[in-house]
C-alpha positions as CSV (number, residue, x, y, z in Angstrom):
1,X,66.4,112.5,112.0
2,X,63.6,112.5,108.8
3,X,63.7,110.6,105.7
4,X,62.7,112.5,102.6
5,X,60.0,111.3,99.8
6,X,58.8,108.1,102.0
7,X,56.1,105.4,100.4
8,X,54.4,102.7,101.8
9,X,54.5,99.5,100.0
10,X,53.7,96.2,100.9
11,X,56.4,93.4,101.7
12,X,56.4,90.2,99.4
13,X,59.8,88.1,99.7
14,X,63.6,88.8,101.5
15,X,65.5,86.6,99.1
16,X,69.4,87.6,100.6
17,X,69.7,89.6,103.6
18,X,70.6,93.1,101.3
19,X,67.3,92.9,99.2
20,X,63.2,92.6,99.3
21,X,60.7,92.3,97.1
22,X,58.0,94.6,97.4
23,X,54.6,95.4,95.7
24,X,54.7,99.2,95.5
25,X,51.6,100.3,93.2
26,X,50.6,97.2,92.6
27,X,54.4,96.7,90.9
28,X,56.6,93.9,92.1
29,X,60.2,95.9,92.5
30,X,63.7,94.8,94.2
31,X,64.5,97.6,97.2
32,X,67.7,97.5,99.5
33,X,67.0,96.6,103.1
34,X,69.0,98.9,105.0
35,X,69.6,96.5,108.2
36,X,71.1,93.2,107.7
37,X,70.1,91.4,110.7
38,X,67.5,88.6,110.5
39,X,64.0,90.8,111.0
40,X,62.2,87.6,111.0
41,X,59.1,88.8,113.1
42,X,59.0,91.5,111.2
43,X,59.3,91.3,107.7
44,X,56.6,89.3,106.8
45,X,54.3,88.8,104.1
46,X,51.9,91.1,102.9
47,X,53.4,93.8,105.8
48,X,53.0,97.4,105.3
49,X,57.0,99.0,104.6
50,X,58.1,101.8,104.4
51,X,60.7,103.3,101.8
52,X,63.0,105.8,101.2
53,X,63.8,106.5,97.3
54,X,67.9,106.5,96.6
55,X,69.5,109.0,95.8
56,X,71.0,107.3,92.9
57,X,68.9,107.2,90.2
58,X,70.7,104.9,88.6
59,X,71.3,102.3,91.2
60,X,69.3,99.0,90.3
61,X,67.6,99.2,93.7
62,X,65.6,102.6,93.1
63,X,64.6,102.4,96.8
64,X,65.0,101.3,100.7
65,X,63.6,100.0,103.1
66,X,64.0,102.1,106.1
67,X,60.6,100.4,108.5
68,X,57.9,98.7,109.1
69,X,54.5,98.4,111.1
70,X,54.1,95.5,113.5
71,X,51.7,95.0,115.8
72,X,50.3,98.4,115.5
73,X,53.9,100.0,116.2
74,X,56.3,101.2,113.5
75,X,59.7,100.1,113.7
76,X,62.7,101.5,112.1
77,X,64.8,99.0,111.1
78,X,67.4,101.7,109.1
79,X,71.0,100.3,110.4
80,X,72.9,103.6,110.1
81,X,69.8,105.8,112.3
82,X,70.9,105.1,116.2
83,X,74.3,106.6,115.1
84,X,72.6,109.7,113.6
85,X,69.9,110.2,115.9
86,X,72.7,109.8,118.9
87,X,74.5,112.2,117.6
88,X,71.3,114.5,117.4
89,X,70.8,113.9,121.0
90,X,74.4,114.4,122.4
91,X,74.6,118.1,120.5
92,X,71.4,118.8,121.5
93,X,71.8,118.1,125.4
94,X,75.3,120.4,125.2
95,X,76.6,118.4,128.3
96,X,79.9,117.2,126.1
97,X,82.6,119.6,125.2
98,X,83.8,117.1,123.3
99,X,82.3,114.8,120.7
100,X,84.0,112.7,118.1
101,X,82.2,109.8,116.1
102,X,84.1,106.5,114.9
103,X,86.7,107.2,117.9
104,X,89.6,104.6,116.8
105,X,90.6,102.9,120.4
106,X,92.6,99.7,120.7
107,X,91.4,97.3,117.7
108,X,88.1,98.6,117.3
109,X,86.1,101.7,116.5
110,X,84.2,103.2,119.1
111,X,81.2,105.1,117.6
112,X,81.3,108.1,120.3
113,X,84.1,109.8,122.1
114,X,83.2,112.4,124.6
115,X,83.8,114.6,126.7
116,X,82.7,116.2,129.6
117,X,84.7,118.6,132.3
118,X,87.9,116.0,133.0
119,X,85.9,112.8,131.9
120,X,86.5,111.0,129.0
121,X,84.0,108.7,127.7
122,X,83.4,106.0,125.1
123,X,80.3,104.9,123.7
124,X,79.2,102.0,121.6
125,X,75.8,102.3,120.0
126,X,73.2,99.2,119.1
127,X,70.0,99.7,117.5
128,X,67.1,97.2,119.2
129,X,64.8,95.9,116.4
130,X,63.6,92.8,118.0
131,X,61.0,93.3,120.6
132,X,58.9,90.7,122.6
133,X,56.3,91.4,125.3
134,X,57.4,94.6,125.6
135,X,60.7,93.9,126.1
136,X,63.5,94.7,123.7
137,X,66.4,92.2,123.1
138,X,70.0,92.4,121.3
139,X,71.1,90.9,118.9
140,X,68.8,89.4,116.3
141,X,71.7,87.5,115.1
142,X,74.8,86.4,116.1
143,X,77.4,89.2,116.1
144,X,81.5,88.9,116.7
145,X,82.1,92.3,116.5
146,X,79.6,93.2,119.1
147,X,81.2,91.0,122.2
148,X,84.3,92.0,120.6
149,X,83.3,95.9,121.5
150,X,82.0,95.0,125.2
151,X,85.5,93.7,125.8
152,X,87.0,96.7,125.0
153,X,84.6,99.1,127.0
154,X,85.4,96.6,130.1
155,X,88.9,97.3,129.0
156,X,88.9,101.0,128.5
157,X,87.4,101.3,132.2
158,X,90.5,100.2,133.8
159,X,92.4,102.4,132.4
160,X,90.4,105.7,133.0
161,X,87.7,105.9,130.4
162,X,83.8,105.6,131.1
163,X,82.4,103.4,129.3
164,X,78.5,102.8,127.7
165,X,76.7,100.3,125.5
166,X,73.7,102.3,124.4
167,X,70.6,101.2,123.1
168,X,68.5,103.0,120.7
169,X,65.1,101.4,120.8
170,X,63.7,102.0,117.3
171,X,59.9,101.6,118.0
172,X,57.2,103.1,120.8
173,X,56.8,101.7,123.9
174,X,59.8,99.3,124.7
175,X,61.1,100.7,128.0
176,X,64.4,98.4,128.1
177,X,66.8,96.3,126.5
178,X,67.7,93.0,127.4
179,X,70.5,90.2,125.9
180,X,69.3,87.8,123.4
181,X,71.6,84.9,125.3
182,X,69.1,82.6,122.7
183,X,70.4,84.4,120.2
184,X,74.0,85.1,121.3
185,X,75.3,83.8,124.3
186,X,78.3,85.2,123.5
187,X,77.3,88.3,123.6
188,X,75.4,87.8,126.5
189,X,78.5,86.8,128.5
190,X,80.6,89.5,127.2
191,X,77.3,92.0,128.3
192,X,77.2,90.8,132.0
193,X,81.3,90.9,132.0
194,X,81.3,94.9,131.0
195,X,78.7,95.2,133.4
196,X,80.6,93.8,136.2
197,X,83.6,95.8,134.9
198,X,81.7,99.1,134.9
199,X,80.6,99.7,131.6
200,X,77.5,101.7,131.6
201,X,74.0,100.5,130.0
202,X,72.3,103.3,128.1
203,X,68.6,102.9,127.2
204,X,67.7,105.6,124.5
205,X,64.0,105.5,123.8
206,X,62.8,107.4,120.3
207,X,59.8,109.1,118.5
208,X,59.3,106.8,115.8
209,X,57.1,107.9,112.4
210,X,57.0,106.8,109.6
211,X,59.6,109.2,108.2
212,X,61.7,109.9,111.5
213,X,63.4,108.6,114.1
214,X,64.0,111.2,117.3
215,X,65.5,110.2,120.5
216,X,63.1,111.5,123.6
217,X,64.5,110.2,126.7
218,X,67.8,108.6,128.1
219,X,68.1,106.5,131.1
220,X,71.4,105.4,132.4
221,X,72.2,102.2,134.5
């Protein structure tokens, strides 16, 4: 996946969780942060950002924020990438003779239905932001709707299905991805559940510029 017409800019302020102030050009300006988790450890002041310009001209933010460097890494922190860059991945590998995005299964929807000779599988994707000695961890902030999707994996494999939680690592050098159960115990619970019911763990780790995101390896547990 590549972003078009990226700048660098330097981060100022995150007054709401949809917004950031910038200094682009030496030009305060108000950009959409396209991931609405917390990003605490990462956007900071005075940190170099990357951004993407909208394709609305007329939208009031003219630009978003798609990552960032820290620590001499950059991170994409773009929300809607691991879906994209999966989907890259899964049509490149041509193992699936099936593949169907936002797969509607039970209450929820499932970002990836395959298939693959008589196997059907479902697979929910998470993008992993928030890394700490070279560890990743998941969530950043609490999330419902993620323990809420565990359950149903856990579900889905007694009735047939095979069943993944997939990671997309969005920086270099994290090798796995690990509960926040500080964060989210929560999720953490529902996490070890799926895992005791069968649900695969999926560890996708990515090529990570400043104007792409590509997945280069996957590792299944």
């Amino acid at each position: 996946m590549k972003y078009n017409n990226i700048t660098s800019a330097k981060f100022i302020s995150r007054p709401n969780r949809f917004i950031a102030k910038v200094n682009l050009d030496g030009n305060e300006l108000t950009v959409h942060v396209k991931n609405t988790g917390r990003c605490r450890e990462l956007l900071l002041p005075g940190t170099t950002v990357y951004l993407v310009k909208a394709e609305n001209p007329e939208r009031k933010t003219p630009y978003d924020l798609v990552a960032v460097e820290h620590e001499g890494r950059v991170i994409n922190i773009d929300s809607q990438a691991p879906n994209k860059v999966v989907k890259e991945w899964l049509i490149s590998q041509n193992e699936y003779s099936v593949i169907k995005p936002e797969y509607t299964y039970g209450n929820s929807r499932i970002d990836f239905y395959m298939e693959k000779d008589k196997e059907k599988y479902l697979m929910e994707v998470k993008g992993c932001t928030l890394f700490v000695d070279g560890i990743g961890y998941f969530p950043d902030a609490p999330t419902k709707r993620g323990a809420k999707h565990l359950r149903e994996l856990a579900a889905a494999v007694k009735k047939g299905y095979k069943a993944r939680v997939a990671f997309v690592i969005q920086g270099e050098g994290i090798s796995e991805v690990r509960p926040n159960t500080a964060t989210d115990s929560d999720f953490a619970k529902a996490f070890e559940d799926a895992g005791a019911a069968g649900v695969e763990v999926v560890f996708y780790r990515c090529h990570v510029t400043p104007d792409s995101l590509e997945i280069i390896s996957e590792e299944v547990i």
